[in-house]
SERO-4910 file (N, C-alpha, C, O; in steps of 0.05 Angstrom, whole numbers):
BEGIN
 pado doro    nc1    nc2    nc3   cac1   cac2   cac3    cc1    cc2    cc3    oc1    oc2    oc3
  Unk    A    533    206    -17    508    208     -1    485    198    -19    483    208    -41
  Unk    A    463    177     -8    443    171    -22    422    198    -24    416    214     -6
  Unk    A    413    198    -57    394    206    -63    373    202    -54    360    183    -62
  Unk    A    361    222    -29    332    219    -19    303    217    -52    305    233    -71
  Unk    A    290    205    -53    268    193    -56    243    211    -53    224    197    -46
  Unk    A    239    228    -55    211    238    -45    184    227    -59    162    225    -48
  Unk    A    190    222    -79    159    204    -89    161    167    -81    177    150    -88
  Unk    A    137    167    -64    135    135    -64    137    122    -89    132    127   -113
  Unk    A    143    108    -77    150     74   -105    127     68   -117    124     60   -141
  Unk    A    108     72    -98     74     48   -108     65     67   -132     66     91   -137
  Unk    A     56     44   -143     45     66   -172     24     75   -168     13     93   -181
  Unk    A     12     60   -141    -18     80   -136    -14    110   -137    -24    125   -154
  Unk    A      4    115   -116     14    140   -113     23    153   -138     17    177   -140
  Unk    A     31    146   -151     40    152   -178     10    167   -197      8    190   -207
  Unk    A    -11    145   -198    -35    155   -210    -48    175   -197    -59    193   -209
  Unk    A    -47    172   -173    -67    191   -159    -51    218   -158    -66    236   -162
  Unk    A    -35    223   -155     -5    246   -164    -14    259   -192    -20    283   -196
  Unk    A    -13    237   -211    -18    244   -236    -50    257   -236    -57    279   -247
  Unk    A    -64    243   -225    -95    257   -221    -98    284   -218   -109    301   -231
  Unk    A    -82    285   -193    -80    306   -175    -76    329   -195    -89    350   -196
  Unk    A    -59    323   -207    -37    349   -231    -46    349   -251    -37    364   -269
  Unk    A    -67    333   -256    -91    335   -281   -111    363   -262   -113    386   -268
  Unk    A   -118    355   -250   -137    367   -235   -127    395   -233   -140    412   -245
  Unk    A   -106    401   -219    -95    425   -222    -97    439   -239   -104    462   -235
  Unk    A    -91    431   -266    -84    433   -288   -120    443   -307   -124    458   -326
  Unk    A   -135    429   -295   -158    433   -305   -173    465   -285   -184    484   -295
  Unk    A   -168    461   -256   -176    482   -245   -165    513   -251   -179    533   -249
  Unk    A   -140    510   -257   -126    545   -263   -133    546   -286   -143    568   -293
  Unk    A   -133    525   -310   -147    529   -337   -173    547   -333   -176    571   -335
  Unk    A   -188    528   -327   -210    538   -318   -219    564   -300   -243    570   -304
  Unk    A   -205    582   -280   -200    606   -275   -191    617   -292   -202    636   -302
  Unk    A   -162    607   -304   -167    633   -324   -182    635   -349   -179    654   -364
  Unk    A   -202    612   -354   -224    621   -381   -241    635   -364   -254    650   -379
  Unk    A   -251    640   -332   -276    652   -325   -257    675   -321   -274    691   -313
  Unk    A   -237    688   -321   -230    715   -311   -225    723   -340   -226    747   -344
  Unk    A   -220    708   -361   -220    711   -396   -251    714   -401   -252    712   -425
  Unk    A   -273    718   -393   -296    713   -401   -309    730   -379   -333    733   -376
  Unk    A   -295    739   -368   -308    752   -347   -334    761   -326   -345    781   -317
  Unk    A   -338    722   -324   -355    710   -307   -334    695   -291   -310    693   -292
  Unk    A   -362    680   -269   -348    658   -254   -353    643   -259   -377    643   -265
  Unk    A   -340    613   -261   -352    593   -267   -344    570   -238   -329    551   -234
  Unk    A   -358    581   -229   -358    582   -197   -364    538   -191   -351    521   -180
  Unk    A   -393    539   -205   -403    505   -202   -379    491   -209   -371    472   -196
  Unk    A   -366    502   -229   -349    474   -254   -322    478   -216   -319    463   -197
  Unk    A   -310    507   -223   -294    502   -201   -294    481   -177   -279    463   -169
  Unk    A   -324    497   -166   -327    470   -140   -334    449   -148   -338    435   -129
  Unk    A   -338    435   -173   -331    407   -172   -310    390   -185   -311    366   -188
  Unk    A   -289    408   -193   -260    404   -202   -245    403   -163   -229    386   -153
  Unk    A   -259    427   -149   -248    422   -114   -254    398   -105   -237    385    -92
  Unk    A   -280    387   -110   -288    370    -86   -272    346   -105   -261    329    -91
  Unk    A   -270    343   -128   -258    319   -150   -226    318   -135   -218    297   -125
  Unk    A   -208    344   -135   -188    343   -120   -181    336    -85   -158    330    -77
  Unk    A   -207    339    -66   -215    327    -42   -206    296    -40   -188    285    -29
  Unk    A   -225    289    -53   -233    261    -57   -206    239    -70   -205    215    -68
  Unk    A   -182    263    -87   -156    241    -98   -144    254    -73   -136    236    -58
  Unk    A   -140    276    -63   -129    282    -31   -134    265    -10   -115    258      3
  Unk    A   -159    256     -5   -163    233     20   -151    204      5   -143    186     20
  Unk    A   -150    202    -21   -144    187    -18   -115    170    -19   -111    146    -16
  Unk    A    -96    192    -26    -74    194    -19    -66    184     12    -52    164     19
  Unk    A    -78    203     25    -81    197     60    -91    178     59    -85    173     82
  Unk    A   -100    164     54   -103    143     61    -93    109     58    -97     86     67
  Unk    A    -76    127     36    -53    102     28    -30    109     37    -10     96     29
  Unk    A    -28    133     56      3    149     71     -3    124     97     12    105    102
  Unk    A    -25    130    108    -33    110    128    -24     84    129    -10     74    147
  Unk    A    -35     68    102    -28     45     89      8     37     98     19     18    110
  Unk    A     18     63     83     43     58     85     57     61    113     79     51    114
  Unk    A     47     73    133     63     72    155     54     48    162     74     34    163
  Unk    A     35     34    167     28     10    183     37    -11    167     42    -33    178
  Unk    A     42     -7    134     59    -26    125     93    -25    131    106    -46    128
  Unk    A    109      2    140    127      6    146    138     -6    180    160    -15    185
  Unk    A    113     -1    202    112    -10    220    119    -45    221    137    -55    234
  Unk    A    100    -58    204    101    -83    198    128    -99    185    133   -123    189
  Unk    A    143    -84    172    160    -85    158    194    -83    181    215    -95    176
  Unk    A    189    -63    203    207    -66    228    206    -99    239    225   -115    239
  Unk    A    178   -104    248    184   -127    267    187   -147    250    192   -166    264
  Unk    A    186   -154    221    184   -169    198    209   -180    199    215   -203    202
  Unk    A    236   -148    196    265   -157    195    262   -155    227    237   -155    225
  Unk    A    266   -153    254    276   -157    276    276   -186    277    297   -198    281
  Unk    A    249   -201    274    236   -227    275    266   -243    255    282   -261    263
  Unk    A    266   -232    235    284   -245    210    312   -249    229    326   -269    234
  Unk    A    314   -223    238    344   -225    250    352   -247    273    373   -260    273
  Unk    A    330   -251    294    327   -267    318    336   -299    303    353   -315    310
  Unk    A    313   -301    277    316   -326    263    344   -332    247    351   -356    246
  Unk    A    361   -312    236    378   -310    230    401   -322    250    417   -339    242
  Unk    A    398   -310    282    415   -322    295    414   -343    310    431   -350    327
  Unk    A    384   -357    299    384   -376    313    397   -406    290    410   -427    295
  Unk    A    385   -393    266    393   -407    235    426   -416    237    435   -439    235
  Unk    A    443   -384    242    473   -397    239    487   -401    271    510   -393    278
  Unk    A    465   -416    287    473   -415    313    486   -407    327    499   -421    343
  Unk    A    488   -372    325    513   -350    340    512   -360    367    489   -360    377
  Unk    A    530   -368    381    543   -378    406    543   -339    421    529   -335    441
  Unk    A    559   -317    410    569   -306    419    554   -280    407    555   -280    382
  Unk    A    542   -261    417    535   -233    397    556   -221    404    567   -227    425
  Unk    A    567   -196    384    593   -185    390    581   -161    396    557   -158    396
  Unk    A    601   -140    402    593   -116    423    579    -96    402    559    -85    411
  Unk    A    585    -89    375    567    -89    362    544    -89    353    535    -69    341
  Unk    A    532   -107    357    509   -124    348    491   -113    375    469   -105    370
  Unk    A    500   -114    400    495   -108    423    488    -77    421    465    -70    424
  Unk    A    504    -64    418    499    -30    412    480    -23    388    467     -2    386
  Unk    A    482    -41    371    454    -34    349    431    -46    363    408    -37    360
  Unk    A    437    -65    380    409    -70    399    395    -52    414    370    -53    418
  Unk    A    411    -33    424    408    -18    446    400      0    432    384     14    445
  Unk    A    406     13    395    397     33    386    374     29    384    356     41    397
  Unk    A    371      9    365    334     -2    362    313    -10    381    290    -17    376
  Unk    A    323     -7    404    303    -14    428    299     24    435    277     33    441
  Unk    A    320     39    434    322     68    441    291     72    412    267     76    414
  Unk    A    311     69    388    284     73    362    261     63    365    243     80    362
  Unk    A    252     33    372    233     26    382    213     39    398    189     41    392
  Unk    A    225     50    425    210     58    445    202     94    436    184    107    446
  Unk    A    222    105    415    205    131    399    191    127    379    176    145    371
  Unk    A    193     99    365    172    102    352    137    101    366    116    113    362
  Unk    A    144     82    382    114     79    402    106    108    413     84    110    425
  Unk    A    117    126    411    125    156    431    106    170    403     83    179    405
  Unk    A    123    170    377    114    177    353     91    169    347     78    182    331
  Unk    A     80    147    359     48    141    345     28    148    360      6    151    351
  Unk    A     35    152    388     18    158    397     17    189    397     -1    201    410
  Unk    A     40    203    381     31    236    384     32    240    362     45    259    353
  Unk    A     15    220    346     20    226    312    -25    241    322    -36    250    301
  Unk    A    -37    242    338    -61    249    349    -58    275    338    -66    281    316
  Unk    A    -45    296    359    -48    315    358    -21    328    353    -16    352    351
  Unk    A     -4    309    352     24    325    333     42    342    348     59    357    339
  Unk    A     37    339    376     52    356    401     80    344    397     82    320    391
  Unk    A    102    358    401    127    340    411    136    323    383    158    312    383
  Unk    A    124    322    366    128    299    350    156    303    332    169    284    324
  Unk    A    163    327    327    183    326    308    210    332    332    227    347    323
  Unk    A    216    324    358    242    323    374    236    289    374    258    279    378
  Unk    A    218    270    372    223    248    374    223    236    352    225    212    355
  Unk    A    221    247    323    232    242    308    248    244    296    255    226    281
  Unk    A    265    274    298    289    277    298    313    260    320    336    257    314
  Unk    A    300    248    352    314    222    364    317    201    336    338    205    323
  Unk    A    303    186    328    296    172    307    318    170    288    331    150    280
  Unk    A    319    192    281    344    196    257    364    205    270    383    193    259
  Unk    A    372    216    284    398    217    297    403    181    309    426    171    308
  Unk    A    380    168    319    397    142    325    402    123    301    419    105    301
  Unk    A    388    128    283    404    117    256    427    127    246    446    113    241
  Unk    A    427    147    244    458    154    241    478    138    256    495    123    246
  Unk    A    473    141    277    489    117    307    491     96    291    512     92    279
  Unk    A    471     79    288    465     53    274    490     58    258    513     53    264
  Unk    A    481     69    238    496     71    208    532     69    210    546     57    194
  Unk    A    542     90    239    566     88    246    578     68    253    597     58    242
  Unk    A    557     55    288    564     24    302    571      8    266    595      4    262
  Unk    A    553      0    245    547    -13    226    574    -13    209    583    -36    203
  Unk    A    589     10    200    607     10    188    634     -1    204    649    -19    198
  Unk    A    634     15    226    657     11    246    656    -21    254    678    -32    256
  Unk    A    634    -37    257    633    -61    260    642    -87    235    648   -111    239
  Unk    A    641    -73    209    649    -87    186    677    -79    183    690    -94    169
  Unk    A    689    -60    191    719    -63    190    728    -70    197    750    -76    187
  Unk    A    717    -81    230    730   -102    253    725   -125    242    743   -141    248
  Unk    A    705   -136    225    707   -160    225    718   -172    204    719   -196    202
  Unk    A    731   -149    179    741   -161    152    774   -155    166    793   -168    158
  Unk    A    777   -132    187    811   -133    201    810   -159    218    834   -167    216
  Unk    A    797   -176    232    801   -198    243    813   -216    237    807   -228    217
  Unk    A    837   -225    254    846   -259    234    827   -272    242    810   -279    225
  Unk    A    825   -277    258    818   -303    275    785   -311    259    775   -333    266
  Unk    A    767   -295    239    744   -303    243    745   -323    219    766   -325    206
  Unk    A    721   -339    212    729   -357    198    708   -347    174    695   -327    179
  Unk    A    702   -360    146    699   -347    124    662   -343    131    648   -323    125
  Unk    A    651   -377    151    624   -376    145    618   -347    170    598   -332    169
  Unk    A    638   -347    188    628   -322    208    629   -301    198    613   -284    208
  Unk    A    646   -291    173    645   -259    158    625   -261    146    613   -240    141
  Unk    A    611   -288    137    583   -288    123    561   -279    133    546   -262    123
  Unk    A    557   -295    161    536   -293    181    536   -270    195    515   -261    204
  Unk    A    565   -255    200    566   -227    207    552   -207    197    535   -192    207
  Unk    A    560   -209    174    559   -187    150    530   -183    147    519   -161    145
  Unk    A    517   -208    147    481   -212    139    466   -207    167    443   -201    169
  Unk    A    483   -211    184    465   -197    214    466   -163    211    446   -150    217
  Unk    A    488   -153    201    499   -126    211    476   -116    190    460    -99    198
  Unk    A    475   -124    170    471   -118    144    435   -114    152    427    -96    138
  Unk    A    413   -125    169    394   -141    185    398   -120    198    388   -100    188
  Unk    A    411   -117    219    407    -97    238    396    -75    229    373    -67    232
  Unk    A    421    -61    214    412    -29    202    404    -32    184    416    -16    169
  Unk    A    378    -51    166    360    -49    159    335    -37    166    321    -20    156
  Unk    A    333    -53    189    317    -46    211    318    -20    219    297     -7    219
  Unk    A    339     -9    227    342     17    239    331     33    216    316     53    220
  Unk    A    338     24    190    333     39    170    306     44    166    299     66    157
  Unk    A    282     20    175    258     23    169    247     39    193    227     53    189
  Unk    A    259     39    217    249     57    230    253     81    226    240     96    241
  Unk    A    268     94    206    280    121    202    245    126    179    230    146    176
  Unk    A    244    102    168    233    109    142    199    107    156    181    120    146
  Unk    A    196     96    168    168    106    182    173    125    207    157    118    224
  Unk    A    184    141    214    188    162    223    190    177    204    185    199    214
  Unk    A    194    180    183    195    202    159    159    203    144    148    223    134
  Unk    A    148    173    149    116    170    140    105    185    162     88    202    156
  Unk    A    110    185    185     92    195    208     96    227    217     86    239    235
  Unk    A    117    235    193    125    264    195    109    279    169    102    303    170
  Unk    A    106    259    146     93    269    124     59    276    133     46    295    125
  Unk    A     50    247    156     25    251    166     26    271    179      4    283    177
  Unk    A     40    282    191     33    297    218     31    328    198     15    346    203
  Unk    A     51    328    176     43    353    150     13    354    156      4    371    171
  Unk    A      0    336    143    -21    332    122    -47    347    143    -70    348    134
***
């Protein structure tokens, strides 16, 4: 089973994380020299808070970043895939290919469901749990479809090629919809 990921890749995120845990790090310091000293040092606090505000929004605001880059990143590979089959001129889509269609139009139409109740956050986590239960689907159709096509005599070497890089295309896709459904679940935290 893949190791989930919980820290983004971008190093932004990375610095501002690191800020963040500076910041922390400076604020309980700082409580405990005013409860060691037994004053408050109430100013320094609230502006170590509003210092931690300000790397907080701006986190959110690169969570944002990343769903609409994750969004972009779906129709990026769907587009790829269309071009794909028009590239190795598939005559025939197999039943397959057809059923991962039908997942990602099912994913598709919750993610549109998901953005628009990413507002007020009603409902939002049964249509994102749809989301990831139809990747899983994906992930099954995906495997079960590469056994049929490496058990096949009949297919020929460039069609296990062109197969393999569609299937491979498909639940990519499914995959990025899982993975902005997981951004629009971190938002809906925040």
């Amino acid at each position: 089973m893949p190791k989930l990921n919980l820290v983004p890749r971008e190093r932004r995120f990375n610095e501002l994380f690191s800020r963040q845990g500076q910041l922390v790090s400076e604020a309980l310091a700082e409580l405990g020299g005013s409860l060691n000293d037994e004053r408050s040092h109430h100013a320094v606090m609230r502006e170590l808070e509003h210092r931690c505000d300000d790397v907080t929004h701006e986190i959110y605001n690169l969570t944002i970043l990343m769903l609409a880059h994750s969004l972009d990143e779906i129709v990026d590979l769907a587009e790829e895939t269309a071009d794909k089959i028009d590239l190795y001129h598939v005559e025939s889509i197999t039943d397959a290919a057809k059923s991962m269609g039908r997942c990602l139009a099912q994913a598709g139409s919750q993610i549109a469901s998901a953005a628009d109740k990413l507002v007020d956050g009603k409902d939002l986590v049964e249509v994102l749990e749809d989301i990831h239960r139809l990747e899983n689907e994906g992930d099954h159709i995906t495997r079960q479809a590469l056994q049929r096509l490496f058990e096949t005599n009949h297919r020929t070497a460039a069609d296990l090629i062109k197969w393999k890089d569609l299937y491979a295309l498909l639940e990519s896709t499914l995959d990025e919809c899982e993975s902005a459904a997981e951004i629009m679940e971190s938002i809906n935290i925040k």
